[in-house]
N, C-alpha and C positions, 0 to 999 in steps of 0.2 A: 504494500500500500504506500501511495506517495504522500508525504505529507508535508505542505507550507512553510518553510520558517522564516519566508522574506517578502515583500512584494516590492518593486520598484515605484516607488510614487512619481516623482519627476528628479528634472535634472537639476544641478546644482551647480552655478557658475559656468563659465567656459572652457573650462580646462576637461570635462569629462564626468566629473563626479555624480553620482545618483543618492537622492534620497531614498532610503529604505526604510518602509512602515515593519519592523520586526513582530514576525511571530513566531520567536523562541523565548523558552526560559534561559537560554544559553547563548545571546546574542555575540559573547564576546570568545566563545568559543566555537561557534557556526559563522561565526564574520573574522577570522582572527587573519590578520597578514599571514599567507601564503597559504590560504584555505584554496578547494577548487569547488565553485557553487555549479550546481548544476540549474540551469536556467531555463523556461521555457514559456511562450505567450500563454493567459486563459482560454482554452475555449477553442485555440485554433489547431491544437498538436498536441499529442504527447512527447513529442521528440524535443529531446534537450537540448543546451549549446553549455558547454564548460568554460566559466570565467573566472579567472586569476584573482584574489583580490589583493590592489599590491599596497592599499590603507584602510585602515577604516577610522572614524571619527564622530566622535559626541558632537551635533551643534544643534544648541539649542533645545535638547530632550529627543534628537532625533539622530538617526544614523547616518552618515554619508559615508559613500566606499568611494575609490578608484580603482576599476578592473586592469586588467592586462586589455593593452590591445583599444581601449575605449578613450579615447583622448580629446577627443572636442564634443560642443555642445550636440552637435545632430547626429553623434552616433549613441549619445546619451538619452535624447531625447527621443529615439528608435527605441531603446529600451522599456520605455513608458509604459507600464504594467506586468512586465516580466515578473513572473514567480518563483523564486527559489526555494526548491524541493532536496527533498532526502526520502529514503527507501527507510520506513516504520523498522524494515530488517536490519539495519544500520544502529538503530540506539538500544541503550543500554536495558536490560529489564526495568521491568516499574521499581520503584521504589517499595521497601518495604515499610514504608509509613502508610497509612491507612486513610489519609488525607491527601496525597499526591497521584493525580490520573496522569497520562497524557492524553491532548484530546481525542485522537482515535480509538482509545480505550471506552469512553463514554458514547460515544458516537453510535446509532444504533439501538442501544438499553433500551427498554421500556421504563416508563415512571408511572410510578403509582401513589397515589393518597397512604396513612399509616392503616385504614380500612382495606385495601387491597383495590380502592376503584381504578381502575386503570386510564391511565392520563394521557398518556399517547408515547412517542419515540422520540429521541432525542436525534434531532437533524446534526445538529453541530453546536463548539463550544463557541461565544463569540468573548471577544478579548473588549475593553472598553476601558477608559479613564478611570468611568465608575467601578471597575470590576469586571467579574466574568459572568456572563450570561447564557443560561440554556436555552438552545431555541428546539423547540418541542413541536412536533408535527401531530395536533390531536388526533387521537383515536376516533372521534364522532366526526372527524371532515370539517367542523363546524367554520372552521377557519386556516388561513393558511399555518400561521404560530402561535403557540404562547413563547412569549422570553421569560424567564425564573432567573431571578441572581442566584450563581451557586457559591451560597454562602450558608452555611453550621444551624445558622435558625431558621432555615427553610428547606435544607436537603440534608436529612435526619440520617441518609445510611445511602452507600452504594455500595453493592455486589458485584463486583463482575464475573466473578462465578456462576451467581446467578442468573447476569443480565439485567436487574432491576437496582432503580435509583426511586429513593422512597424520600419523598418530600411533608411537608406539613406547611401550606402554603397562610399566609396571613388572608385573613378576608375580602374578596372584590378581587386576588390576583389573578384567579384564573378566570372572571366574569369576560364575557365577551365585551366589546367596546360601544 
């Protein structure tokens, strides 16, 4: 399974540089000078392209790289939504802490009430300022999502043995809009 740890937002200066929207826990170890990312457009290819990274750099709360190879603005700006992947088979086991997923580990589960009602599947994790969010594809079709912050007083247990992530959601969260 492939999984996201970068996305190219835009370019950065003239020289070549790319802002990277990070989606690792491990940013400075999946960006680290003389990493090789495997890169590829959404939506048009699975087929990769390998780039060098030969900086990377904090500015501003955000990540800038310079690749091999990428040295001015319009070969940067070519890049513009590139995603940088890794093979699920590539990291480490989960942790043995009981509070640490990776998101393809949650991906999939069913969620359910501490009642056993069944809430629907977990589409995907999404990452946000506020925190981390479940987006839940209902079991009844009623709608496209619920979002659930997955946070301690709301997501009570997950299994993955199981398959089931058991929530106790506060009042009105899961009402329709």
């Amino acid at each position: 399974m492939e999984l996201v740890i970068g996305r190219v937002a835009k370019s950065h200066g003239v020289k070549g540089e790319v802002v990277v929207d990070v989606r690792t826990d491990e940013p400075d170890e999946r960006f680290a000078v003389g990493t090789v990312l495997h890169g590829r457009k959404p939506r048009v290819s699975t087929d990769t392209t390998e780039y060098t990274v030969e900086a990377a750099r904090d500015h501003s709360g955000r990540l800038l790289l310079r690749l091999k190879g990428v040295d001015d603005r319009s070969v940067s700006d070519a890049l513009r939504g590139t995603l940088f992947v890794i093979d699920s088979k590539d990291l480490p086991a989960s942790s043995d802490d009981d509070d640490e997923f990776y998101d393809h580990e949650l991906e999939g589960l069913s969620v359910r009430l501490s009642d056993g009602t069944v809430i629907g599947t977990i589409r995907e994790v999404l990452h946000s300022a506020a925190g981390e969010l479940l987006s839940i594809r209902p079991a009844d079709g009623s709608r496209a999502e619920l979002l659930v912050p997955f946070v301690a007083a709301i997501v009570t247990s997950v299994s993955l043995a199981d398959g089931v992530v058991v929530i106790d959601p506060p009042e009105g969260l899961l009402d329709p809009e």
